[in-house]
N, C-alpha and C positions, 0 to 999 in steps of 0.2 A: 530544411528548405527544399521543397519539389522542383524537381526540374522540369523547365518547360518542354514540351515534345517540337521537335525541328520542324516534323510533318503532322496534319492531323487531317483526317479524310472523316467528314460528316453523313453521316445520310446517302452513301453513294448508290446508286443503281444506274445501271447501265443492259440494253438488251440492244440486237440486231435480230434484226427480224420480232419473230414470233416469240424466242428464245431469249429469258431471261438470264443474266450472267452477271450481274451482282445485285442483289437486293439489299439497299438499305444499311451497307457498311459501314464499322466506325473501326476505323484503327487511327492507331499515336505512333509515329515513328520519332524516339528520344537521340541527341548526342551521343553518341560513342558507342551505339547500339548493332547487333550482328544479326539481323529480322530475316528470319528465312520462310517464307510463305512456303508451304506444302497441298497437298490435293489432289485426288485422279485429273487424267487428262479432260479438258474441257469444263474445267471447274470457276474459270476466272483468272487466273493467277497472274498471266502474262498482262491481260487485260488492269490489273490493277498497276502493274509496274507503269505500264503505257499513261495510265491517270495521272500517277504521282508525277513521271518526266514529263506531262503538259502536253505530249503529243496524240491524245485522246481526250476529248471531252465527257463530263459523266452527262449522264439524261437529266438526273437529278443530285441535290444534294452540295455540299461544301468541300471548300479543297483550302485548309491556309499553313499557307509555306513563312514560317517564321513568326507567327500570330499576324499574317496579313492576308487575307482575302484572295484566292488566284482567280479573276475571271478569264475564261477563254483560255488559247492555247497558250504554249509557252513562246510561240512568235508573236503574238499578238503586245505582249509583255514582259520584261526580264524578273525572274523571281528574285526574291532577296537572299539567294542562297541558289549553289551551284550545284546541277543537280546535274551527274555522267551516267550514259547508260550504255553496260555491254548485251548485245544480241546476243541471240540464240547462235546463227549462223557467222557471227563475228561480223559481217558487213561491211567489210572491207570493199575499197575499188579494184575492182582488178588491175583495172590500166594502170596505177599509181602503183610507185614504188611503197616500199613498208616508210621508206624516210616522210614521203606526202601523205600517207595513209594517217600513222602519226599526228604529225605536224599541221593535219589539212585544217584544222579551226582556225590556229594562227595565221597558216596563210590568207587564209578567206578574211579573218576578223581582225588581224593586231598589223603595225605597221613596223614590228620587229625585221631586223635586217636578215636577210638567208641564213649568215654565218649565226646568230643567234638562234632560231627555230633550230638549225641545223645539231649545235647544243645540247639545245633543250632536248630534241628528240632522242639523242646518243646515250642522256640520262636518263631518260625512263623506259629507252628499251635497256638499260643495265639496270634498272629496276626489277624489270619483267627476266631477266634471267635471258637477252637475248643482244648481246653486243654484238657490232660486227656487222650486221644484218639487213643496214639500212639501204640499200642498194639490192637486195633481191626484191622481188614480187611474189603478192600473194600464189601464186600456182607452184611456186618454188617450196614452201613451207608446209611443214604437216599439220594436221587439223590443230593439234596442241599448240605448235607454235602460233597458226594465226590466232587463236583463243587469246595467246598472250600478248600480238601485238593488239588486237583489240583493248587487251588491259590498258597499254602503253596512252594507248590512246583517248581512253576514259580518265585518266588522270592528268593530262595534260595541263597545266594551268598557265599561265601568262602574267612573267613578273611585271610587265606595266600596268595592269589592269587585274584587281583582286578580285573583282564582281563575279568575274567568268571563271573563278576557280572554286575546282569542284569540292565538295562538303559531302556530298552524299552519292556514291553510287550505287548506279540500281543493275544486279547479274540477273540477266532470262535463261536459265538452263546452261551454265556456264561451263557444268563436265556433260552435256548431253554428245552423244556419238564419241566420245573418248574413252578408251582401255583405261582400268583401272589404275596402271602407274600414270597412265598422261594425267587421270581424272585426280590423283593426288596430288600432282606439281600444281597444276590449278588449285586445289584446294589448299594447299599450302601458302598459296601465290596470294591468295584472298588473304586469309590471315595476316600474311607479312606485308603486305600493305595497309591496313587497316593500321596498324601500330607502328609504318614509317613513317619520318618525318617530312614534312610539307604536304602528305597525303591524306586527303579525306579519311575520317576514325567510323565511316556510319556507314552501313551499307545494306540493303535490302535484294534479298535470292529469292526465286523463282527455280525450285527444284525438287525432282522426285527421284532421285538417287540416295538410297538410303544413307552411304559412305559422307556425300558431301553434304546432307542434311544434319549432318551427329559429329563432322569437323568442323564446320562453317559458322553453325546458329550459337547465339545465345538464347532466344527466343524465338519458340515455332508458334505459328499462327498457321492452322486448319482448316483451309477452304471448300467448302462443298454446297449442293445446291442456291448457290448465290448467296452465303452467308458463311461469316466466322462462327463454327461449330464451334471450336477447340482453342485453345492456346499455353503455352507453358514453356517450361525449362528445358534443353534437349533430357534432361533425366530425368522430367515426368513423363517424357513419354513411354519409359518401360514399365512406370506405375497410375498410368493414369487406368479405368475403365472405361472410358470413352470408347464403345464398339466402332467408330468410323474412323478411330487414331489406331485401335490394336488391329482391325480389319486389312487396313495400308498397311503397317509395314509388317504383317503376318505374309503378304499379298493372299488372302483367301478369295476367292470365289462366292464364298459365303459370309453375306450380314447385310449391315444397310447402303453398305457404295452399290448402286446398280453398272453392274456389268456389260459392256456398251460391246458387240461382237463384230 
């Protein structure tokens, strides 16, 4: 029996300006899958994560979330399936404590009492490996740990309302600016979330850190001049011949990635 893919992107293209940035894409994002997009910089990457969360439109082409149809943004309409996304830069409030940082969907969206949000958020910053915490602000925190209250906060779900919890989250460069050990507790963080309970199993990266691409993936997909070159297992990629997959992570200078100075 095949399983159906959660996500499917048809036909996508998308440019600004003059400047093509996806031609013509088709990717399947399956249940319980660990999809890590790779690619030089300015290749698309971020741009497709922004498609699949609804908060970019393609130019062209289909988007269905669940085998349904997505027109327009993800405000426009709720998708059948809860889709979180963490930033690059975490995006966090500054003003807001890490407790409303958290908690701000609930407060904005559900009619949950304080002491409840209040909770809820206590459990998934001990999730995130950061109890205790709720009551500082972001300028208090090192880049690692906002990374992880961002996590806290992409999984958040709301036990009155099952609609708004999350199934799929989408990471933008999620060890980007972090030291190697920070860059591991995140990637560790990824994985153990993926396989705890009451948290999304699906998750789609946006990454060009060779470490967190080869602990993170199940499946790499290779983006370059507006198209899926490449894709495979993280262990075809020390066997594949693909010059634009041994090119990246040789980092050479030489082959077909044009070198942008």
């Amino acid at each position: 029996m095949s399983v159906e893919p959660l996500i499917e992107l048809k036909g996508i293209c998308k440019t600004f300006g003059d400047k093509v940035i996806l031609d013509n894409v088709d990717l399947d994002i399956y249940p319980g899958e660990a999809l890590v997009i790779i690619g030089p910089s300015g290749a698309g990457k971020s741009t497709i994560l922004r498609i699949i969360a609804g908060l970019l439109a393609p130019d062209a082409g289909e988007i269905y979330i669940r085998g349904q149809q997505r027109k327009g943004l993800i405000e426009d309409k709720q998708d059948p399936l809860g889709i979180s996304m963490v930033f690059q830069q975490s995006a966090l409030f500054d003003s807001l404590s890490v407790a409303e940082n958290v908690g701000f969907f609930l407060y904005q969206h559900s009619r949950l009492p304080e002491r409840k949000i209040r909770q809820l958020v206590e459990e998934k910053l001990e999730m995130v490996g950061l109890p205790g915490i709720s009551h500082q602000y972001p300028a208090q925190l090192s880049g690692g740990m906002r990374k992880r209250v961002s996590f806290a906060r992409a999984i958040m779900s709301n036990p009155e309302d099952s609609r708004y919890n999350p199934e799929v989250i989408l990471y933008d460069e999620p060890t980007a600016g972090l030291d190697p050990i920070a860059s591991t507790v995140i990637e560790d963080l990824v994985r153990r979330l993926q396989h705890a309970a009451e948290v999304c199993g699906t998750y789609v990266m946006v990454s060009h850190q060779e470490s967190t691409i080869r602990r993170t993936a199940d499946r790499v997909v290779f983006l370059y001049d507006g198209q899926i070159q490449w894709q495979g297992s993280v262990k075809e990629i020390d066997l594949t011949d693909n010059p634009l997959v041994r090119q990246f992570f040789s980092a050479s200078v030489d082959g077909p990635i044009r070198v942008i100075n």
